[in-house]
Phi, psi and omega in degrees: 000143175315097184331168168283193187260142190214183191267138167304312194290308189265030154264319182280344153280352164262338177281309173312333191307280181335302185311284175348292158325301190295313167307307163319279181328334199272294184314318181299289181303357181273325154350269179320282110063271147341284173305312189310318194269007150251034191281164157303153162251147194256155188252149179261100169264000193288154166251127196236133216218145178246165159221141200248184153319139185055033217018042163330142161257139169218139192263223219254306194301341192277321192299312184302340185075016181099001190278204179265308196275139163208120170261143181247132193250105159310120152275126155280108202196091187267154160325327170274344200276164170242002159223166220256167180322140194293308182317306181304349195278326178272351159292310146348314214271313186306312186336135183287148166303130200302340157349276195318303171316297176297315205290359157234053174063058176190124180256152182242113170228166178262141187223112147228168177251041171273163199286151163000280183320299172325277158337317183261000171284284174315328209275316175308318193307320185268352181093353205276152153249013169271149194292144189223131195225165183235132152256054179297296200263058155273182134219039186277299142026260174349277157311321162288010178066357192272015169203129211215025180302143193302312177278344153231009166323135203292123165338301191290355193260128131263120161356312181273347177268355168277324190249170190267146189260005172291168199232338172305340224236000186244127147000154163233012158197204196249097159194251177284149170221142170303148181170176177254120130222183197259145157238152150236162173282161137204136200358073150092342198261095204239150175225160182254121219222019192156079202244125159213138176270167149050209212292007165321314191278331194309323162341324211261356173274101185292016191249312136354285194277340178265021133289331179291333176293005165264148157303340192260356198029224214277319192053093202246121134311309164182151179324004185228060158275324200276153171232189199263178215288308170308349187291317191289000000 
């Protein structure tokens, strides 16, 4: 709820308090930030194969595009379905032109594991230009944690070390979840450097972060309030 009502001097002394507050936060995340581009890495000795426009086959390494960096966005997009998650769809929306990205050596796609046809019906639909790949006939999903079905989910994961304890924000069931990860190249080698899920990602929404700017904030039900821009 919205504050109380004050005097300008005494709004500008709770605005300085704050402001304080936000610079820390600000130092803390570049901290991190820091700490995160030192994790250790995993080498992908695995073969991981997509199917693209026109059911192209591509393997993990044809996704950088010639950069060094490759991000990857888990779409929660199951096979049966026939549109893709409301949240990931405002993730969608949010994603930068992938331009920006290469131009400092790094590509960015989206993957999930409804087929192609699907995916790209969709993809038209919204309007989107960012590269969008199906890992159906994978286990990259899998491995990678953005799917967590119970009979073949990795041992070492628990379902609840992934997700939020906020209760708006978790699944109610075990099977795809939305996230990021990161690869890099190095000489010829590609690696895995780096994975988050569920609101992990949330950082990159601007609709999110200039709503957090209100009084009235975000008044979220759930990550999937949102719609694409024909929808309203």
């Amino acid at each position: 709820m919205p504050g109380k009502v004050v005097s300008r001097e005494e709004w500008e002394t709770a605005r300085r308090a704050l402001l304080k507050k936000e610079k820390e936060y600000t130092h803390k995340g570049d901290a991190l930030a820091a700490e995160r581009r030192e994790l250790p890495m995993v080498k992908i000795d695995k073969e991981y194969l997509f199917q693209g426009p026109g059911n192209k086959t591509v393997s993990l390494s044809d996704l950088f595009e010639g950069q060094d960096q490759l991000i990857v966005y888990h779409f929660m997009f199951k096979p049966e379905d026939d549109r893709g998650c409301p949240g990931c769809t405002h993730m969608g929306e949010s994603l930068p032109d992938v331009r920006h990205l290469r131009s400092k050596n790094t590509n960015l796609v989206a993957i999930s594991r409804a087929p192609i046809d699907k995916i790209e019906a969709y993809k038209n639909k919204a309007g989107w230009t960012f590269p969008w790949y199906s890992s159906g006939k994978s286990d990259f999903n899998y491995d990678f944690h953005a799917t967590l079905d119970e009979a073949v989910a990795p041992k070492q994961y628990n379902f609840e070390d992934l997700t939020e304890d906020d209760e708006r924000f978790k699944p109610d069931f075990k099977g795809d979840i939305p996230g990021f990860s990161i690869f890099l190249k190095k000489d010829g080698e590609i690696y895995h450097t780096y994975s988050t899920f569920m609101r992990g990602g949330e950082k990159v929404q601007p609709t999110m972060t200039l709503l957090d700017m209100t009084p009235l904030g975000r008044r979220l039900d759930s990550p999937g309030d949102f719609k694409l821009r024909d929808e309203y």
